[in-house]
N, C-alpha and C positions, 0 to 999 in steps of 0.2 A: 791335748791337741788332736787327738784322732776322734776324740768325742766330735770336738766341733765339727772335724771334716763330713762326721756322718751326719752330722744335722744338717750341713749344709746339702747334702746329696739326698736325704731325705725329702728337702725343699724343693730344692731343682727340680726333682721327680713328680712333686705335689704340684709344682708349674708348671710342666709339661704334660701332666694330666688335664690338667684345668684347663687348659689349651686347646688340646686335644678337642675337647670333650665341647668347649667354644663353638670349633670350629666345625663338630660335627653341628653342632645346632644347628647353626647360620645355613650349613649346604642340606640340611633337612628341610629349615626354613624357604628355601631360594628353591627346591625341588617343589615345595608344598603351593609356592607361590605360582610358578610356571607350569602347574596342574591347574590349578584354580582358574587363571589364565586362562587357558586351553579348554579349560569346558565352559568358557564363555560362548555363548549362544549368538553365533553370526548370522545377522539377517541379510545381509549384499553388501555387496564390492564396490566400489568407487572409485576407479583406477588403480592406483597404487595401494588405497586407502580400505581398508575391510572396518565394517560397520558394524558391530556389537551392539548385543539387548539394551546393556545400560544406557551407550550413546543415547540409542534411539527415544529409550525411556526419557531421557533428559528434555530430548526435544520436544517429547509430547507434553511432559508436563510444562512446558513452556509454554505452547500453543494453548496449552486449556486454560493457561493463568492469562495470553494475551488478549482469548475467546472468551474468558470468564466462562467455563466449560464445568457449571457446576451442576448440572441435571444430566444423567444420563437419557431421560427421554427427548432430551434436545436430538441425539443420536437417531432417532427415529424419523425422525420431522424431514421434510424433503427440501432438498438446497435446490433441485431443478430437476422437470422434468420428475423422471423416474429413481435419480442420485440422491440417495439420502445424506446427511450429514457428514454420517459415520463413513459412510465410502470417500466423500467430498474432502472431510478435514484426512482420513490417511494417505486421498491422495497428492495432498498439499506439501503431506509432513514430509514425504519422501524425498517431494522435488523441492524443498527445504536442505534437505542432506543433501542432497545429490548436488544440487546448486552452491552451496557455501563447499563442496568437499571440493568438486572443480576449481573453483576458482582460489583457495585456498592449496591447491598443489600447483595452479599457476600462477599463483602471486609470490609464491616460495621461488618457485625457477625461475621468474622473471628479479631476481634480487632483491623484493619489496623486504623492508624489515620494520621491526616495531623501536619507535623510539622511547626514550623515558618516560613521554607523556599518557603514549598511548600504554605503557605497562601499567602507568597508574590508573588511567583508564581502566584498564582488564579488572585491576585489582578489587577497584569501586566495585563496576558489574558485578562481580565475583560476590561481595561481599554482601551486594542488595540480595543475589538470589540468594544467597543461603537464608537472609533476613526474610524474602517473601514468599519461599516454599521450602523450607529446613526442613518440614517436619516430611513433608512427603518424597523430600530427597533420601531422606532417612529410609525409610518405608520401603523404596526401589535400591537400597544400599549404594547411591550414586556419590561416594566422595567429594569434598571440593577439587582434588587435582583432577576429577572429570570435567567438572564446573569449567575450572579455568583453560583446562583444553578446549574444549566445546567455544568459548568465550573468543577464546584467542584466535580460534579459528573462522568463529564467525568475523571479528576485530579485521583479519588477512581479506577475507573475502570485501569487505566493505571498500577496503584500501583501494581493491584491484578494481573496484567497479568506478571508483575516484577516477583511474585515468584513462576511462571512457568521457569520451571529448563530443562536446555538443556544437554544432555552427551553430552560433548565434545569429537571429533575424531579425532584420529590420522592424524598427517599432511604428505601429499601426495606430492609426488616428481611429476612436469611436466617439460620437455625440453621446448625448443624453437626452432625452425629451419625456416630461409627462406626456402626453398625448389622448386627445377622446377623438373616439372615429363615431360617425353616423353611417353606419354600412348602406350600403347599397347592396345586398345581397341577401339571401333568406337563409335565416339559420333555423336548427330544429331547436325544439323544447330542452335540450342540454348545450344550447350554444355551439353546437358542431356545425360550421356550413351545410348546407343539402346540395347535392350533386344532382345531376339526370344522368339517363342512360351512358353516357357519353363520359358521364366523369366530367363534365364543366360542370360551374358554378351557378346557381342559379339566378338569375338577376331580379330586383325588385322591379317593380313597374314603372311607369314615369312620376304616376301620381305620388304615387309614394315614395319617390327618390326625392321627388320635389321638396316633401314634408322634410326631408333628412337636412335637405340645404337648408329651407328655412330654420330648422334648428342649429345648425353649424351658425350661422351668420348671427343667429341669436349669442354664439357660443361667445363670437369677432366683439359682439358691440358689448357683452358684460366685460370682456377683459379689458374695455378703454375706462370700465371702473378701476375700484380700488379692490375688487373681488380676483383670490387668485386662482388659479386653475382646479385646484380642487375643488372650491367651491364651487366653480363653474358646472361642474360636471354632476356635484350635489344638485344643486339649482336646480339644473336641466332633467333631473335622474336618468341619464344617462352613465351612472358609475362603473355598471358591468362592464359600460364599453371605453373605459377608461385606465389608463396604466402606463410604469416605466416602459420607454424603447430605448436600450442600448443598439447603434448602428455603425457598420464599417465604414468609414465616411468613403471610403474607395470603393466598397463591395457592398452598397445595397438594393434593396429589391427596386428602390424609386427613385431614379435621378429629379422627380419635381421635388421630392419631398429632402432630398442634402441640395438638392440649391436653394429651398428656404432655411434649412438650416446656415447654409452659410451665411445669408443673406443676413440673418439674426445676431443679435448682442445675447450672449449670457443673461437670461431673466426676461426677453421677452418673449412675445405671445405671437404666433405667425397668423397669416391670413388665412383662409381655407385651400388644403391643399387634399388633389385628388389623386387618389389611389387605388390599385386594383380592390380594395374589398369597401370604399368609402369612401366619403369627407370626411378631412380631419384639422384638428386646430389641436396645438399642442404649446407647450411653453418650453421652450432652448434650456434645461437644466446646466447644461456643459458642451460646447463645442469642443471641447477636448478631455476628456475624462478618463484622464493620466491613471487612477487608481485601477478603473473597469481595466483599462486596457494593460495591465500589468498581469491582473489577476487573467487575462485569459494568453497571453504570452506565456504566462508560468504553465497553463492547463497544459497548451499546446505544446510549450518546451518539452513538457513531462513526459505528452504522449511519443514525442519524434523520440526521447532519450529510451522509454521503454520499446520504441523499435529497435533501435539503434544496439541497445543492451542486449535486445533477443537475439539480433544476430551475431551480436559478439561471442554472446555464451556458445554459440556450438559452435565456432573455434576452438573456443575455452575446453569447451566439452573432448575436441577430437586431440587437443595439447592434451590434456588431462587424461587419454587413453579409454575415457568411456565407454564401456561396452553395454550396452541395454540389455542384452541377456543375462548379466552380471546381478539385474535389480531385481531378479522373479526370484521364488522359489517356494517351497512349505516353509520354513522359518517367517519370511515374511508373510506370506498367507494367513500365517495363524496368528500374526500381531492386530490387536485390536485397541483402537483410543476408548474402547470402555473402559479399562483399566488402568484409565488415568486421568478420568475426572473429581473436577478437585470438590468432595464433599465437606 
């Protein structure tokens, strides 16, 4: 019986070792971790938010994969003016961070959350990038759990720019017309108008204005054939002076020329109408060209919403505690996207 007792106290002992010995690991580990941490290389602040090499690294390779950034002498090459590339895309990448960190620490305070759909969302992204730059994830030692932070982050920021709210505007009536002009006015050897001192336009003579109408009305009596406007303008060789006009039916430069349009059925051919550079005979393509006038309400929408968004962000920016001086320093001075083009 006392055998046993010592085996058992032997054991107990050999447990409480092994324990021990666990437990020292885990807080060598957890001390090894929070050093490693801590000599991560911070390049600026973001509010609340401090920005790390890896982040940063993650972003670039993102942008070189979006840029297809795979010649570093692209880096040389001039985006404008005196800015080359390489100044151009870092200065990009930053207001990339700095942008998604804002708005992502006020989409957080404003209650925004992600739902099931959009986890699975993250998770796809997640899963493409590692699919379509692993190896050079690899390479900058950037983990997936960076991935999917980075991801998730960008995910918050998207959300928050959702509910920025656009006035929507009234829908705008444009025409359509082939149109050939016979100018009345002199242009040089590249088709540029010539001006005089003055900046006016220079006007043709009468002789030769004359010659313009009798080709326009030549233009009137082929369209009562079976010849259609294109041809007409082949016919005449007058094709350079020939082409699409999309017009504001409310905003253009010629009220003669939308009260023939109005005046027109879809498909036919107007009489000669005069305008400040010419005669002109055109064919009524579309009195109302629903498609044009969508695609330039969308242009327009886009641009009022990138105003709209600009000023929202420096709200966003002064909620978020942004400090500007927070974004300089030597760490970031010495980051360079040559070291992250994808060869």
């Amino acid at each position: 019986m006392a055998d046993v007792r010592k085996k058992r106290k032997r054991k107990l002992r050999r447990w409480v070792v092994v324990c021990l010995w666990l437990l020292a690991v885990l807080v060598i580990a957890a001390a090894v971790y929070k050093l490693a941490a801590s000599r991560k290389k911070k390049l600026f602040t973001v509010g609340s938010e401090k920005v790390y090499e890896d982040e940063v690294a993650f972003y670039a390779l993102q942008m070189a994969y979006s840029y297809h950034l795979t010649d570093v002498n692209t880096l040389d090459e001039f985006y404008d003016g005196d800015t080359t590339y390489e100044v151009q895309y870092k200065k990009e990448l930053q207001q990339q961070i700095v942008d998604t960190k804002v708005m992502y620490i006020c989409a957080v305070k404003q209650g925004l959350r992600l739902n099931e759909k959009a986890q699975g969302e993250i998770a796809a992204q997640t899963a493409q990038t590692l699919s379509d730059i692993g190896s050079y994830l690899d390479k900058f030692k950037i983990d997936e759990a960076l991935v999917k932070r980075v991801l998730t982050e960008q995910y918050y920021a998207e959300l928050l720019k959702n509910t920025v709210d656009l006035e929507e505007s009234a829908p705008e009536t444009y025409f359509h017309t082939y149109n050939i002009l016979f100018p009345t006015v002199r242009t040089g050897e590249d088709g540029t108008l010539l001006v005089d001192e003055n900046g006016i336009v220079v006007a043709m003579g009468e002789e030769d204005r004359q010659k313009q109408y009798a080709l326009a009305m030549k233009a009137v009596e082929l369209s009562k054939t079976d010849m259609t406007i294109e041809k007409i303008a082949k016919e005449l060789d007058v094709e350079e002076y020939a082409g699409d006009i999309y017009g504001n039916m409310d905003d253009y430069g010629s009220v003669s020329y939308v009260t023939e349009v109005k005046r027109l059925s879809d498909g036919m051919i107007s009489d000669i109408i005069e305008t400040e550079y010419g005669y002109n005979v055109f064919c009524l393509i579309s009195g109302d060209d629903r498609e044009y006038a969508m695609r330039v309400q969308n242009r327009d929408d886009l641009t009022k919403w990138s105003d709209i968004l600009d000023t929202q962000m420096e709200r966003w920016r002064q909620e978020a505690n942004l400090n500007e001086s927070e974004l300089a320093g030597d760490a970031w001075e010495q980051f360079s996207m040559r070291d992250y083009v994808l060869y």
